[in-house]
N, C-alpha and C positions, 0 to 999 in steps of 0.2 A: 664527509662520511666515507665515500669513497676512496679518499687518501690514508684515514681512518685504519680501514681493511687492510686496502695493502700493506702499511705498514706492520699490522700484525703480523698479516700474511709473511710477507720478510723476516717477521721476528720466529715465527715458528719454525720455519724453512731452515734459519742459521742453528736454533737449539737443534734440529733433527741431523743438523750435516757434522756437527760436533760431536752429537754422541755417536755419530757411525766413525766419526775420528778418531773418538778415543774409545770405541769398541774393540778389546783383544788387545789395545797396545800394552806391549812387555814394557813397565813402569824401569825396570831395572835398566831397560836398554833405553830408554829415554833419555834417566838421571844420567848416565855413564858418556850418554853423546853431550849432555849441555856441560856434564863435571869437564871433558877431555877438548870440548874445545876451544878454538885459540881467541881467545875475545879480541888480541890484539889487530886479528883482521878485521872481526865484526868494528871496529871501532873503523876500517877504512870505507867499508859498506856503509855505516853512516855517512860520513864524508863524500863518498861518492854520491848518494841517495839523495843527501841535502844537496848537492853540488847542481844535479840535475833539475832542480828548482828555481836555478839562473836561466838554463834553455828553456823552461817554462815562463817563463816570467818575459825572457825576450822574445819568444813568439807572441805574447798576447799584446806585447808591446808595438810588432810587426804589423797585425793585424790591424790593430785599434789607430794606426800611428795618421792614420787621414782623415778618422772624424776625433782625434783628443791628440793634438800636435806636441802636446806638453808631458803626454807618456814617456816616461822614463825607466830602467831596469829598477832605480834607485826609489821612487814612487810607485812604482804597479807592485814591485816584491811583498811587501805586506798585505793588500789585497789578494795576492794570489794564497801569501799563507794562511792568510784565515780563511778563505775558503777553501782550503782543504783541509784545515782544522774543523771546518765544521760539517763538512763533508761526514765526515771521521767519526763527529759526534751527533749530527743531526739527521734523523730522516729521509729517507726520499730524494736527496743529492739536495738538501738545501741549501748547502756549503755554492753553490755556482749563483745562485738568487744574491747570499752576503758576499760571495768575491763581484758581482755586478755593481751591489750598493755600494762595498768598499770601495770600491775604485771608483763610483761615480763622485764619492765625496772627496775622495784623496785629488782626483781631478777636475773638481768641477765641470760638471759631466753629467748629460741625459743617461741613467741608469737602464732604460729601456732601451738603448742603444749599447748598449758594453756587454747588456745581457745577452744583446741578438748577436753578440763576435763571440761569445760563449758557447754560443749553440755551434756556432762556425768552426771554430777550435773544437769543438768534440766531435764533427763529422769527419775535420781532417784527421783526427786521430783513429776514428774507423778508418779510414783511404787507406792510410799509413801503415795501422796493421794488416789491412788485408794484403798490402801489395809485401809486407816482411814475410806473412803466411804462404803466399807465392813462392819467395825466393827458400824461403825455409823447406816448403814441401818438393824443391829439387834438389835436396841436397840429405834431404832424412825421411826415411819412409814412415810416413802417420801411421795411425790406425786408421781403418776406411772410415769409420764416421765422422773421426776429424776432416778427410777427405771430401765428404761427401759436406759436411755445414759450410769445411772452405768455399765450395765451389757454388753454394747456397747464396754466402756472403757476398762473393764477389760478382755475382749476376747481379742479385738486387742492390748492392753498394753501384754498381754502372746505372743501372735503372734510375736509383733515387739520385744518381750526381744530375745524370739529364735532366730528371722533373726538376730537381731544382734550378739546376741553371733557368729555363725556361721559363721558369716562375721569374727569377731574379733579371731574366732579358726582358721577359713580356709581362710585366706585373699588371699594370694598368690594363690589359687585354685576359689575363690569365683569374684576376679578382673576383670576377661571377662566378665561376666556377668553382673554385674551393668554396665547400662546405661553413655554413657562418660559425659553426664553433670553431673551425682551426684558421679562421681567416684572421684573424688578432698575429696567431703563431706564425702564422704564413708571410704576414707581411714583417713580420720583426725580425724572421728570418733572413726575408729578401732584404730588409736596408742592413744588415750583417753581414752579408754577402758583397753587397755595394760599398763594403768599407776596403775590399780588394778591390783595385784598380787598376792591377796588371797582372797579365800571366809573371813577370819578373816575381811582382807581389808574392802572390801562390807559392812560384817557386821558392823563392825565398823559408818563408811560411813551412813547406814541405819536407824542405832541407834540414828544417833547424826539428822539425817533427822525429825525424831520423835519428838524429842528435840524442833527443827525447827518450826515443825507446835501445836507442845502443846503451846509456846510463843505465836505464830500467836492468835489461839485462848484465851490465854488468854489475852491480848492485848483487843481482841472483848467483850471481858466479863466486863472488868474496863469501857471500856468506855461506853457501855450498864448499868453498875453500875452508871455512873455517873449522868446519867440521871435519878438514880432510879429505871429502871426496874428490876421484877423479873424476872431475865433470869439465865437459868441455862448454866453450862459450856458445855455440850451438846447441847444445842443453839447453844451457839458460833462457837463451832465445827462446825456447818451446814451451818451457815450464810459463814465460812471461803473455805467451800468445795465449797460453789454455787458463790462465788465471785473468787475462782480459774478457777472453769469452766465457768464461762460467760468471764472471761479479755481473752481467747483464738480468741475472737471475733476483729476481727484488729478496732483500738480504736486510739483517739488521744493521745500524750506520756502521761504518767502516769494513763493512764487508767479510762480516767473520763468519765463519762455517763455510762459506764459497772459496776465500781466498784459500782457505786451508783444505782444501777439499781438491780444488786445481792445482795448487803449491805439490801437494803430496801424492797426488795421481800422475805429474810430472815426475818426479823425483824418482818414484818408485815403477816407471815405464824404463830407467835407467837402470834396475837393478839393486837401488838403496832400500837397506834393509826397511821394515816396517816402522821399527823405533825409532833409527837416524830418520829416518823422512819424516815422521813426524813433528819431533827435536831441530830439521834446519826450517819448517814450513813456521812452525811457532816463532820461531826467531826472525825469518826474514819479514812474517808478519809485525811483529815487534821493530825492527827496526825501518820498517815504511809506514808503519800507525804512529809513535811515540815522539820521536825528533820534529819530524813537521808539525804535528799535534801541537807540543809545547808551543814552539816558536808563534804558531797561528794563534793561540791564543791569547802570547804576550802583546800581540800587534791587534787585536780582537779588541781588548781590554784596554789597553793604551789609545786606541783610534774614540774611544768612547762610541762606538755604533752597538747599539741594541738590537736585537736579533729580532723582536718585534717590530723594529723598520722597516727591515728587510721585505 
């Protein structure tokens, strides 16, 4: 019931941020940015887009590589893509539930274990942006509320790295104490956590995280190029930090209304007209929903796993 809601909840939230999207857009200046521009880069923003789905695919392969010895870029890739095929298209981030299955079956492999490196891999990805939001906020003046959630973020991103570790040092000693509904979570967590085994690990892990979100951003930049603008690769960067932080907002699958809502409040913090920023938010969404979507579904389909397993 409860999953129920929210997901309405998400679904009303996305219809309400697209009609304030396309509230006032000049339709003529729309048509005239998608007629004039150059597809031939949008075609390299795909390539790039999909490209960064290899440093996806090898960190979870980093991660994973001391309890499933047999992960490989060439095995885990199809798992990765369906689940974010289904991310795209299912509720609630279900897509991370069938990238766990997938790859348990692709590698014979406890599922409840690949799902707790999941969890793990989406904290390093908070770590990660917060610490690009750091370096970014020295180098471009936010607005203060951006200012003020970074510095939110970053206090309790230190806080929850501590309790975590602690949990994952002191489990056996820390286990009474969490609460019995999230002690299931807690402990799937901690043997997640246990699948790093060195700071090298981490570092590792961290590095190739970087990798991750420099793609992301540039991705934002070709298609922002496509249309022409001058936009620098520190744009991109910003438009990619405030489209991370707004999709935290529960949204319909694939994140529509939020992504376009962050996408276009970036763009147009630059000075892009109303129309064009609407016109490159539409597209850059189109070309991180559609390419991966496809692929995940042909590896989805092919793997014969049914979503009801998951």
């Amino acid at each position: 019931m409860k999953k129920r809601v929210i997901n309405i909840l998400g679904i009303i939230i996305s219809l309400a941020l697209l009609y304030f999207l396309f509230r006032g857009v000049d339709w003529h200046e729309l048509w005239a940015a998608f007629k004039n521009a150059r597809y031939s880069i949008v075609i390299i923003a795909i390539l790039v887009n999909l490209f960064g789905f290899y440093f996806r695919t090898l960190r979870f392969c980093e991660i994973i590589r001391h309890i499933a010895p047999n992960a490989s870029v060439k095995r885990v890739f199809p798992s990765i893509a369906a689940g974010y095929a289904a991310n795209n298209l299912l509720p609630l981030r279900a897509g991370e539930f069938v990238r766990a299955y997938h790859a348990g079956k692709q590698l014979n492999h406890d599922k409840a274990a690949l799902f707790s490196c999941v969890v793990v891999e989406r904290i390093v990805d908070v770590a990660t942006l917060a610490v690009i939001l750091c370096v970014t906020m020295l180098f471009y003046k936010m607005e203060a509320w951006i200012g003020k959630v970074a510095v939110f973020l970053i206090i309790g991103l230190i806080f929850g790295i501590f309790i975590l570790y602690m949990i994952v040092r002191h489990w056996d000693k820390c286990e009474r104490f969490v609460p019995k509904v999230a002690r299931k979570f807690a402990r799937s967590l901690a043997d997640g956590f246990r699948a790093i085994k060195s700071a090298g690990q981490m570092l590792k892990v961290v590095g190739i995280s970087m990798i991750i979100w420099t793609v992301e951003a540039t991705t934002i930049f070709f298609v922002a190029m496509s249309f022409g603008l001058n936009y620098s690769i520190l744009g991109s960067v910003f438009v990619m930090l405030l489209i991370n932080l707004i999709i935290i907002i529960p949204a319909a699958p694939g994140n529509f209304g939020t992504l376009e809502t962050a996408a276009k409040a970036g763009f147009m913090a630059f000075a892009v007209p109303d129309g064009q920023a609407t016109a490159v938010t539409l597209l850059l969404h189109g070309v991180q929903f559609l390419p991966i979507t496809a692929v995940g579904l042909v590896f989805l389909i092919g793997s014969g796993v049914k979503l009801n397993d998951c």
